[in-house]
C-alpha positions as CSV (number, residue, x, y, z in Angstrom):
1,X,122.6,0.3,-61.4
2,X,125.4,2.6,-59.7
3,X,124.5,5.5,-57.6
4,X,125.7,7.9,-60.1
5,X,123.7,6.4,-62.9
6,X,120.8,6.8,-60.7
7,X,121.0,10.5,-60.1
8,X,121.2,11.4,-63.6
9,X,118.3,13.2,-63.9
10,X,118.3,14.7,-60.3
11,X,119.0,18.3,-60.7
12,X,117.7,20.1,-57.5
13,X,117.8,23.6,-57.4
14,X,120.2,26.1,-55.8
15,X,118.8,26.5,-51.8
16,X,120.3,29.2,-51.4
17,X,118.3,32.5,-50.7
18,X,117.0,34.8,-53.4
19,X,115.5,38.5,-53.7
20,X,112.4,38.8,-55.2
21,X,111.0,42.5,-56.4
22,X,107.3,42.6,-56.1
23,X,105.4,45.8,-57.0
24,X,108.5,48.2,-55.8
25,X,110.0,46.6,-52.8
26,X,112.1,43.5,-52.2
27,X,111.1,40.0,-50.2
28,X,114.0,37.6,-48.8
29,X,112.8,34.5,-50.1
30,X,114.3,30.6,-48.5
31,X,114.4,27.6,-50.9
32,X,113.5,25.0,-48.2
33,X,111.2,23.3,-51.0
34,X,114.6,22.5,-52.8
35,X,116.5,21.5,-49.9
36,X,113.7,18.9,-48.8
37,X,114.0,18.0,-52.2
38,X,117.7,17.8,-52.6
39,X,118.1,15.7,-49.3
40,X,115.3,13.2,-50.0
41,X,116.1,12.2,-53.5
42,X,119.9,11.4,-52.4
43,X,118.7,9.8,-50.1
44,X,116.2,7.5,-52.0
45,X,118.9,7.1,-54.8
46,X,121.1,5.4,-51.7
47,X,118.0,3.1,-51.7
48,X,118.2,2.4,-55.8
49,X,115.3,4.5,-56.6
50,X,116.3,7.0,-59.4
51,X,115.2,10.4,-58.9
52,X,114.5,12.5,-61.6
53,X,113.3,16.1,-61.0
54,X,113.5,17.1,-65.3
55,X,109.4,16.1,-64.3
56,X,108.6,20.2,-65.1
57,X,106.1,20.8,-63.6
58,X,106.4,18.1,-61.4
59,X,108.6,18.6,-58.6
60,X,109.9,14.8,-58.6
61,X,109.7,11.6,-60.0
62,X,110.8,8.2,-58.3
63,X,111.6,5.2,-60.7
64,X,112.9,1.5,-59.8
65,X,112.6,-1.9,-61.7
66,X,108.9,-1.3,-63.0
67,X,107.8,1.2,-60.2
68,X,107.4,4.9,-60.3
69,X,106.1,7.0,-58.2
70,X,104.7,11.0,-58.5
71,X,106.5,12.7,-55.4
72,X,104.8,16.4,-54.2
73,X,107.1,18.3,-51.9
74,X,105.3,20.8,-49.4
75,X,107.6,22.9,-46.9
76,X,105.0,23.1,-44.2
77,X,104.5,26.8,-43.0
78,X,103.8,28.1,-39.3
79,X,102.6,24.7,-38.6
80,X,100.1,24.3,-41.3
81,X,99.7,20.6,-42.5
82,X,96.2,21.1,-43.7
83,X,97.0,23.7,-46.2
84,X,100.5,21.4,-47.6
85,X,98.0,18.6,-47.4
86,X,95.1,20.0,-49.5
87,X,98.4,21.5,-51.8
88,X,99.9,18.3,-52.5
89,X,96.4,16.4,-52.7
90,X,95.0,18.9,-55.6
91,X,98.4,18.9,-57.5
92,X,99.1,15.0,-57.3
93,X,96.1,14.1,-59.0
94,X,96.3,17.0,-61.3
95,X,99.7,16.0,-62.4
96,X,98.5,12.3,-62.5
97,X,95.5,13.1,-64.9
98,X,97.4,15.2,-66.8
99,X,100.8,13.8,-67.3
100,X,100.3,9.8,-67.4
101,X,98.1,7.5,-69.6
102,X,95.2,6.3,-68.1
103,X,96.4,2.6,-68.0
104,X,100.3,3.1,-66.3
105,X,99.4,5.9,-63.6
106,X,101.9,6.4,-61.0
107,X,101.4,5.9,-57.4
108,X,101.1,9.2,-55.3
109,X,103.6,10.7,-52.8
110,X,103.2,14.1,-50.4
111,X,106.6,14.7,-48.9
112,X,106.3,17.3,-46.2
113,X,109.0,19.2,-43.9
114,X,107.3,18.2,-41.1
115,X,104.6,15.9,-39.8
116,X,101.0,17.2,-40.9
117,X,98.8,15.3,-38.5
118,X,97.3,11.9,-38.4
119,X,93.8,13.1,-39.5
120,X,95.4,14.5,-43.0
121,X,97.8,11.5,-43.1
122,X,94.8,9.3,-42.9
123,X,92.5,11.1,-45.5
124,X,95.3,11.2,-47.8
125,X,95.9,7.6,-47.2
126,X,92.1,6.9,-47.6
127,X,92.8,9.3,-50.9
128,X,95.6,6.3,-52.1
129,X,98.7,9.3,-51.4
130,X,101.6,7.6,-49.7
131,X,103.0,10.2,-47.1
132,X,106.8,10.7,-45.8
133,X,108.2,13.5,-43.5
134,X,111.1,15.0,-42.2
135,X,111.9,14.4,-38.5
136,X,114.2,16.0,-36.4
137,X,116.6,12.7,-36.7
138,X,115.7,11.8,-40.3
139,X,112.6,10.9,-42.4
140,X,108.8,8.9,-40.8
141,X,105.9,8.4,-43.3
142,X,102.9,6.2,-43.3
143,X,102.5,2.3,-43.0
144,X,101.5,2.2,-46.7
145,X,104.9,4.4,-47.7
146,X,107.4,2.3,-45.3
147,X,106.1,-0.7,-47.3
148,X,106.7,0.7,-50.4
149,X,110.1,1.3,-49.8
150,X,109.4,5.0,-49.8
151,X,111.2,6.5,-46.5
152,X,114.5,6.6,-46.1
């Protein structure tokens, strides 16, 4: 399947910023969640998967030959892997009970703007979530997620 077939379904969100009006005043808000997002699909579509973020409320779903995968994206604040860790743990297998039939569950992915530590990459690891990164120079994840095919 072409690269353009594969993004079909891979609408990411505008990054751009955005003023938000909260109880009479106004908050600059960044949409580094939808950049991460935009820049790792493309990236796994060069790779055949075929992302598809019409997943609502899902943030993205990965799909090639008879694999699909349930992808969490955390923007990682002040430095904070353990609260995107314990974020992406409780909505993965929400979204996984919820949205799949018990016999054809995805596998679990937490894609994170930076690394979260080895202690929450091993508990989610332990926890069957495949985790990926974003590095300075690209993208690093976990043995399990290299083997899968899951880091660009």
């Amino acid at each position: 399947m072409d690269q353009t077939k594969l993004l079909n379904d891979f609408r990411p969100k505008d990054s751009g910023e955005y003023i938000a009006r909260l109880a009479g005043r106004e908050l600059i808000k960044k949409r580094e969640h939808e950049e991460l997002l935009r820049s790792y699909g493309q990236e796994m579509a060069r790779m055949r998967w075929r992302p598809s973020t019409r997943v609502h409320p899902r943030d993205l779903e990965l799909v090639r030959d008879a694999h699909t995968w349930l992808v969490e994206v955390k923007v990682v604040y002040k430095g904070n892997g353990t609260e995107a860790a314990r974020a992406a743990l409780a909505q993965l297998l929400e979204y996984q009970h919820f949205f799949y039939p018990s016999g054809n569950k995805p596998g679990m992915l937490a894609l994170f703007s930076e690394e979260i530590g080895g202690a929450h990459v091993s508990l989610l690891g332990e926890l069957g979530v495949r985790v990926v990164w974003r590095t300075q120079t690209g993208w690093d994840g976990d043995k399990g997620a290299h083997s899968a095919e899951l880091v660009p």
